[in-house]
Structures are given as structure tokens and as C-alpha cells.
VOBA-1610 file (N, C-alpha, C; in pm, whole numbers, padded with zeros to 5 digits, always signed):
BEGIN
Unk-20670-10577+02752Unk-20722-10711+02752Unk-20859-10709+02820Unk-20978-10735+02717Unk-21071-10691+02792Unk-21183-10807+02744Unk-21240-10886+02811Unk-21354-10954+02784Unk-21457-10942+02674Unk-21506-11043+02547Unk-21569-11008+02471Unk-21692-11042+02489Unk-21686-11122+02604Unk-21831-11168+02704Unk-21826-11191+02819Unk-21908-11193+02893Unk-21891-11248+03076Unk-22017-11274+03065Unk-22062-11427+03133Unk-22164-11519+03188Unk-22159-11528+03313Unk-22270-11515+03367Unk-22255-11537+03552Unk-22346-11681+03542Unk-22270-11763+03584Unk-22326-11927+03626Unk-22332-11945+03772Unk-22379-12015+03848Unk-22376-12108+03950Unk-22221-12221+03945Unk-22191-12213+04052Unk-22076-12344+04009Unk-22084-12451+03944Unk-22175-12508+04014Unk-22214-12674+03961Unk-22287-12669+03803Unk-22313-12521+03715Unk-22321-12494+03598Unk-22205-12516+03498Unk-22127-12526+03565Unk-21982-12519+03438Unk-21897-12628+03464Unk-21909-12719+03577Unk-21821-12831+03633Unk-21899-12941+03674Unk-21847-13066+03685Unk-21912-13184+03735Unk-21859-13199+03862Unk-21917-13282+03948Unk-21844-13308+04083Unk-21842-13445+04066Unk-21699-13533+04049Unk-21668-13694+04051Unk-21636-13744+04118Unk-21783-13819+04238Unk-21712-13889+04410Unk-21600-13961+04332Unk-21480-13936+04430Unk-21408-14094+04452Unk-21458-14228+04450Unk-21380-14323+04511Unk-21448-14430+04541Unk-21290-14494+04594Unk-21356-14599+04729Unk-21251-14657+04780Unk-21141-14726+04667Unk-21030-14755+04738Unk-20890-14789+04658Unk-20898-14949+04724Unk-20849-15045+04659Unk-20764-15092+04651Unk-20595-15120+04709Unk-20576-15090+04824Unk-20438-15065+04852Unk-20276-15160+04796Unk-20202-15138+04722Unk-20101-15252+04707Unk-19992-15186+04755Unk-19914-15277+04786Unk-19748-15275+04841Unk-19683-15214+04714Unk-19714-15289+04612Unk-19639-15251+04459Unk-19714-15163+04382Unk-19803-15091+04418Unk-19888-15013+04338Unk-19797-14864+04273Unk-19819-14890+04166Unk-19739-14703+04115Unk-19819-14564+04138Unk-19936-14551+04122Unk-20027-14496+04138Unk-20036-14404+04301Unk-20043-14323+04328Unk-20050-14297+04469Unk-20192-14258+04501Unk-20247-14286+04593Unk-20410-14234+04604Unk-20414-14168+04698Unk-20511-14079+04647Unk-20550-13938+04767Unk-20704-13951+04784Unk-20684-13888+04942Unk-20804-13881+04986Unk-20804-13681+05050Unk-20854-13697+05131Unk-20867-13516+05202Unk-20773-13471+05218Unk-20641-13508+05184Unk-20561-13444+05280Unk-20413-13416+05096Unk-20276-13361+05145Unk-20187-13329+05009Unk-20135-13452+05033Unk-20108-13524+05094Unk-20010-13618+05066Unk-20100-13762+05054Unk-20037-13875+04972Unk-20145-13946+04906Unk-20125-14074+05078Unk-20225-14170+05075Unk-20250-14267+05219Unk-20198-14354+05131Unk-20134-14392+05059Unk-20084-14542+04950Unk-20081-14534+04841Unk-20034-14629+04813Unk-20061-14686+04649Unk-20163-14779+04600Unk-20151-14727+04492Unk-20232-14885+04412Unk-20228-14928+04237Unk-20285-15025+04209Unk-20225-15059+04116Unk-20276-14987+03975Unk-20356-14960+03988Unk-20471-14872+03880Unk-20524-14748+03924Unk-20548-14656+03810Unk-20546-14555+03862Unk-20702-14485+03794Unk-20780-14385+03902Unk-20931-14388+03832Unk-20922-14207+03772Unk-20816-14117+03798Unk-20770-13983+03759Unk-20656-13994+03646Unk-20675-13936+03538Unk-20581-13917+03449Unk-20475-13784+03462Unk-20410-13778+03452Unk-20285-13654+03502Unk-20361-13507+03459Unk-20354-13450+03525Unk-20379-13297+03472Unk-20548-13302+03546Unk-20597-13392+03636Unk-20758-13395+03709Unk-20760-13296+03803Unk-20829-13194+03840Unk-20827-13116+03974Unk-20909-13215+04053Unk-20844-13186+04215Unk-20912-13301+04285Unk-20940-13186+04402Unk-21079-13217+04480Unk-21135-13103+04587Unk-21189-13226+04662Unk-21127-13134+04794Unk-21139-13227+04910Unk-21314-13219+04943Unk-21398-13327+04999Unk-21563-13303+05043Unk-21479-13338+05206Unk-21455-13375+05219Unk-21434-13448+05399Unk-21308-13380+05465Unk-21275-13374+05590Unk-21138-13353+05639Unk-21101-13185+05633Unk-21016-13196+05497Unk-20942-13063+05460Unk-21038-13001+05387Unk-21173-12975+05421Unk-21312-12934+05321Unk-21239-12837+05221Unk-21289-12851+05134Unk-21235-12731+05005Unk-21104-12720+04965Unk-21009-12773+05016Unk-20881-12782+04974Unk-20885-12827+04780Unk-20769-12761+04707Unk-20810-12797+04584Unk-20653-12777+04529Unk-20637-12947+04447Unk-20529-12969+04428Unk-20549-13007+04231Unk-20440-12962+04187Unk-20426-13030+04044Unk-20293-13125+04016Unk-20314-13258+04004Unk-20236-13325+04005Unk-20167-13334+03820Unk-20071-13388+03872Unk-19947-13430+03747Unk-19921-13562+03683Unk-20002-13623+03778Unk-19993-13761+03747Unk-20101-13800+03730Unk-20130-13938+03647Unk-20221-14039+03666Unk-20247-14072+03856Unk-20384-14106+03882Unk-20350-14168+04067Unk-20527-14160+04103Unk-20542-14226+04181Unk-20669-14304+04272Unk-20707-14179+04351Unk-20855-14186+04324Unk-20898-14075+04387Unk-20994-14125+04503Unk-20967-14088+04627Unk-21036-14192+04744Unk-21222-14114+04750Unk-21307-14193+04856Unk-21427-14143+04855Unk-21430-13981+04908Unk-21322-13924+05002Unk-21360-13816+05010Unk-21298-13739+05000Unk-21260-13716+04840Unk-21293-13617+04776Unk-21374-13618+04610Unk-21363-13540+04569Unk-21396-13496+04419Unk-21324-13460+04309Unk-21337-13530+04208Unk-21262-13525+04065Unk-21359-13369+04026Unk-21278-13239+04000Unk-21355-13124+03914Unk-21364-13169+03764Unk-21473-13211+03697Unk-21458-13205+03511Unk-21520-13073+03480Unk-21477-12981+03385Unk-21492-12872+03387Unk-21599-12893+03258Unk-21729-12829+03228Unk-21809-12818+03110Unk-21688-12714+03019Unk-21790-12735+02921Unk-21746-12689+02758Unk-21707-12545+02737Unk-21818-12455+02841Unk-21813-12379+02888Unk-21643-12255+02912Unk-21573-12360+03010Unk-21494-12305+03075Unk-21337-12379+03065Unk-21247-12338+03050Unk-21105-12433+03045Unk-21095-12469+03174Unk-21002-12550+03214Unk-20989-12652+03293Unk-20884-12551+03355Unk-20815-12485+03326Unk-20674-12451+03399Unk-20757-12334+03456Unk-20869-12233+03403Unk-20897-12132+03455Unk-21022-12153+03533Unk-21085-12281+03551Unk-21202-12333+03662Unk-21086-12342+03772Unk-20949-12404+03765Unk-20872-12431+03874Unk-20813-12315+03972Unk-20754-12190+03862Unk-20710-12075+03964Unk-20836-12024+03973Unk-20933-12016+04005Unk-21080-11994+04001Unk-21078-12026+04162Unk-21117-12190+04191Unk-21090-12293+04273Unk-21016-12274+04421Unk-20891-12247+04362Unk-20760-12178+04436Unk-20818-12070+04448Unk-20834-11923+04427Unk-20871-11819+04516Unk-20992-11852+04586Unk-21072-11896+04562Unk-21209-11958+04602Unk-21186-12039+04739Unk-21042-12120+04761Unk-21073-12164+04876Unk-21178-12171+05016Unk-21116-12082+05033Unk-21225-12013+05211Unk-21373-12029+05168Unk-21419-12033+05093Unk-21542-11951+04998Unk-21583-12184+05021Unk-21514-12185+04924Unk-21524-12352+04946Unk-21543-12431+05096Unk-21459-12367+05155Unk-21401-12467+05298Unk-21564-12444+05383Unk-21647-12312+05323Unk-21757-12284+05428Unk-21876-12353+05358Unk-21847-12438+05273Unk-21976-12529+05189Unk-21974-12651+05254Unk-21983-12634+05402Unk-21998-12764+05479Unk-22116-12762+05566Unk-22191-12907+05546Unk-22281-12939+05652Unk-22265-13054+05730Unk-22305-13035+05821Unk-22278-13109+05964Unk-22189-13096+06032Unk-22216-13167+06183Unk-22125-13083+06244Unk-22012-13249+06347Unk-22082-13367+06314Unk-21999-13415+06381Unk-21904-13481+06276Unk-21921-13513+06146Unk-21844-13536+06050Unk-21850-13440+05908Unk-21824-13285+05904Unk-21819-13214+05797Unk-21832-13252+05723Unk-21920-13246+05595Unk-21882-13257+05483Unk-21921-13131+05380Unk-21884-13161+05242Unk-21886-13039+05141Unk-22044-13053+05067Unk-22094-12948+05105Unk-22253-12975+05066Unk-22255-12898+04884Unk-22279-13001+04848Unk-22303-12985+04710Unk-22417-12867+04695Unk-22557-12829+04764Unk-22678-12751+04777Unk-22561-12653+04770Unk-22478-12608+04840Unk-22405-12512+04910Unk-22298-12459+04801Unk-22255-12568+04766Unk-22141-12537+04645Unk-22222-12472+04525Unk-22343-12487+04506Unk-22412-12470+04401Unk-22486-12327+04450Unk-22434-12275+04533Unk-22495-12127+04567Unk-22406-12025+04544Unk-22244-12060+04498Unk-22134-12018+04401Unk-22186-11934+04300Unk-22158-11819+04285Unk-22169-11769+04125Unk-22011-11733+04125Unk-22017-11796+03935Unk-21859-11766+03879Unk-21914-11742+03748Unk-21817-11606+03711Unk-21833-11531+03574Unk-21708-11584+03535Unk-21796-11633+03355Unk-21737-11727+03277Unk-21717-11584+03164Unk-21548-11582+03134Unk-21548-11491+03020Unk-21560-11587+02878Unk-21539-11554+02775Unk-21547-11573+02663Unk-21362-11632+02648Unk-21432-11784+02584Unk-21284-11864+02580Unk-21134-11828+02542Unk-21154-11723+02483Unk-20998-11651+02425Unk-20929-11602+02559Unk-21043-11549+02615Unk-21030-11397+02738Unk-20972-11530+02852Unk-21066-11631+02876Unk-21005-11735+02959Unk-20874-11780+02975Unk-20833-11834+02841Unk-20660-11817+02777Unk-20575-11761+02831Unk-20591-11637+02809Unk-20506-11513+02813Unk-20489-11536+02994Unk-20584-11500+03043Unk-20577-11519+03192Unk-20506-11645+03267Unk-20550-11744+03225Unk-20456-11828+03248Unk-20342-11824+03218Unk-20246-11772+03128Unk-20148-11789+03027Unk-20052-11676+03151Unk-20153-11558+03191Unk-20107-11410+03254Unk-20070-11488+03421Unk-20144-11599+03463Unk-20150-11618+03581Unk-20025-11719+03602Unk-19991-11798+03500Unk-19922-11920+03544Unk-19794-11830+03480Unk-19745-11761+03450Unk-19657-11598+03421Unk-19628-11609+03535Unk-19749-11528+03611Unk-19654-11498+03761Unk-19646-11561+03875Unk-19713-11682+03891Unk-19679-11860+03931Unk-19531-11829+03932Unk-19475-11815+03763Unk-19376-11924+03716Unk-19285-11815+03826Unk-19290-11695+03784Unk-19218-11582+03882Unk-19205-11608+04030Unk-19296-11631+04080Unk-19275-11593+04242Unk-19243-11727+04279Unk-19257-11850+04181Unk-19185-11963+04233Unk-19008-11936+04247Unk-18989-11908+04099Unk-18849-11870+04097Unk-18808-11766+04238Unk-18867-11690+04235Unk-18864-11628+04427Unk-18814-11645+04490Unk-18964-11753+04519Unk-18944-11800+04688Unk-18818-11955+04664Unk-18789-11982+04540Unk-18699-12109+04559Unk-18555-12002+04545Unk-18547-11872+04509Unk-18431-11838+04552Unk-18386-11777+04661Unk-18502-11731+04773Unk-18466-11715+04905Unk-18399-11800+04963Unk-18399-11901+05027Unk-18327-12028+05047Unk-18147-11975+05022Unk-18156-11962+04867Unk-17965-11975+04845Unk-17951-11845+04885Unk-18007-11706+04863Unk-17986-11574+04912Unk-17932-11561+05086Unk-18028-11607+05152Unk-18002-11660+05311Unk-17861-11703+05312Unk-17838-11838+05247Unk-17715-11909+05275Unk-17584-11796+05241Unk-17661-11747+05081Unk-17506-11630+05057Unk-17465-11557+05202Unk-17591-11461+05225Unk-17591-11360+05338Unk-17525-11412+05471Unk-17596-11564+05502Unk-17531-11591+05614Unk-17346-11642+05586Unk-17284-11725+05508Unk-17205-11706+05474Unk-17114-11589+05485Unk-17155-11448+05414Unk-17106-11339+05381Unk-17063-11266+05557Unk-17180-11268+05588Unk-17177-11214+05768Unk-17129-11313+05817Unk-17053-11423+05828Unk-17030-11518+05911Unk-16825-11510+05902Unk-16791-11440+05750Unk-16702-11378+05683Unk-16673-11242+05777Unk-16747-11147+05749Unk-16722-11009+05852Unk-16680-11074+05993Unk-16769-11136+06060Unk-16756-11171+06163Unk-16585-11232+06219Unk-16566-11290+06119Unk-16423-11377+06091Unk-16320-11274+06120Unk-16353-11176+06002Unk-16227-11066+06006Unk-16244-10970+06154Unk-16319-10923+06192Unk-16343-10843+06272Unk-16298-10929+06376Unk-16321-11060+06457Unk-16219-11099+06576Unk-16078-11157+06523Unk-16035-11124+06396Unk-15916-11143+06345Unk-15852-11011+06385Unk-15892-10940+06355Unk-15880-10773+06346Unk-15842-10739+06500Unk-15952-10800+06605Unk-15933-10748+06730Unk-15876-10840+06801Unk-15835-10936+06755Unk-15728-11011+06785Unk-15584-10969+06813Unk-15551-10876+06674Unk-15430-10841+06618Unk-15438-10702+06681Unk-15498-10638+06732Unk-15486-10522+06757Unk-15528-10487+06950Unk-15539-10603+06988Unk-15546-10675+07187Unk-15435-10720+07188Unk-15371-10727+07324Unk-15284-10828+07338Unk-15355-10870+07521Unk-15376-11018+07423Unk-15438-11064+07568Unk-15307-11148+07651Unk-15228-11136+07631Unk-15127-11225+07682Unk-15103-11154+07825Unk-15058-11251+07938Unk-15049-11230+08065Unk-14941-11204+08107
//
């Protein structure tokens, strides 16, 4: 599997950066809105991200980079990623994701951080040729799907094990029970 082209761009060459903008807050809102951080500050009633938007934190959690599932309100600080024509959307995102750290240091100032766009735009990312993009994505969310299955079966593995040893344990002061006589 081998590339039938590679382009070296600048970041801000292949993606748009889309401020937020304040929410609206409702009691009854379906919508959940995010700002810097994973978990959304409310609801509201309308929503300015359509499901499947990568959203990158500028403030707070600098560079953090999330792809949502839902429709939901995107607050002022962060950024909607729209990916150019260029590049698929799923492979600008695991892009994004290893990129973190690389992101989190595209900050200026120092008494309220933020994500300096000058800075983000000093990024180079090699753009393969759209098939080759595919494939990579297709190879990556493969072993996603794997190491999720994993780490969500450590959890019941533990419980077997502890269970199982909690069993030995059982028999063995059964055992030396039956084979003491503690009686006085």
C-alpha cells in the first residue's frame, strides 16, 4: 500500500478554522454545547455543528481535538475543523489526534492562552492522494475498532480472575480447615 502522491501543505492549507460563538443556554435544550473542555457546559435549543464536525479546543484544553456524533453548539472557544477538497475529513482527524502535543504548543499568551492561528499555520501535513487517504483511514479505525474491544474487555477479564482467585482462596481455608483441628 503505497502512495500515488504526497503533497506537503501548511495546516491552515487543507482545513478551515470555524470560531464558535456564544450559546444560548436552555433548560429543555437537546443539543449539548461544548466549549474547551470533553464534557458539554449545557444545552440548547439549536444546534450550529452537524454530527460527524471535528471540534479543537483554542482556549483552556489548547489543542484538544474531539469528533462528535451528534448534531450540538459549538461555544467561542473552540473551533469547528472543515477539511478542504484536498483531504477527507476522517484522515485530517487521526492526523489531529496524533498531532495533539504539536497543537497544545500553538499558544500565545501567557495570562489567558490561546491557540495562535500564525502558529497553527507553521504545521506541515503531507496530503496523500485520495484513495491512499481511504485506505489509511479504513486501516486505522481497524485497529480503533480492536483495541477498543481490548480495553472494554479488561474490565470482565479482572472480574473473571478476581472471582476465580477469590474461589482458590475458598478451597484452600476449606482445605486447612479440614485438615487443623482448632478445637480446645
Amino acid at each position: 500500500m503505497n502512495p500515488k502522491e504526497v503533497k506537503k501543505y501548511k495546516l491552515l492549507d487543507v482545513c478551515e478554522l470555524v470560531a464558535g460563538s456564544r450559546a444560548n443556554k436552555s433548560e429543555t435544550g437537546i443539543f449539548p454545547i461544548y466549549s474547551a473542555g470533553v464534557n458539554p457546559i449545557g444545552t440548547s435549543d439549536e444546534a450550529n455543528c452537524p454530527a460527524g464536525s471535528i471540534r479543537l479546543t483554542k482556549k483552556g484544553t489548547i489543542g484538544n481535538v474531539y469528533l462528535h456524533g451528534e448534531p450540538f453548539w459549538a461555544e467561542a472557544d473552540c473551533f469547528i475543523v472543515e477539511p478542504k477538497e484536498m483531504v477527507d475529513k476522517m484522515y485530517l482527524f487521526h492526523w489531529l489526534m496524533m498531532k495533539q502535543k504539536e497543537l497544545a504548543a500553538c499558544y500565545e499568551g501567557a495570562i489567558m492562552p490561546g491557540l495562535s492561528l500564525h502558529r497553527l499555520n507553521q504545521l506541515d501535513i503531507e496530503i496523500p492522494d485520495m484513495e491512499y487517504q481511504k485506505q489509511v483511514v479504513d486501516l486505522l479505525e481497524e485497529i480503533l475498532d480492536m483495541s477498543e474491544w481490548f480495553i472494554q474487555s479488561i474490565p470482565v477479564e479482572i472480574g473473571l480472575l478476581k472471582r476465580k482467585s477469590q474461589g482458590f482462596l475458598d478451597d484452600y481455608i476449606n482445605k486447612f480447615k479440614n485438615t487443623h483441628n482448632f478445637g480446645g
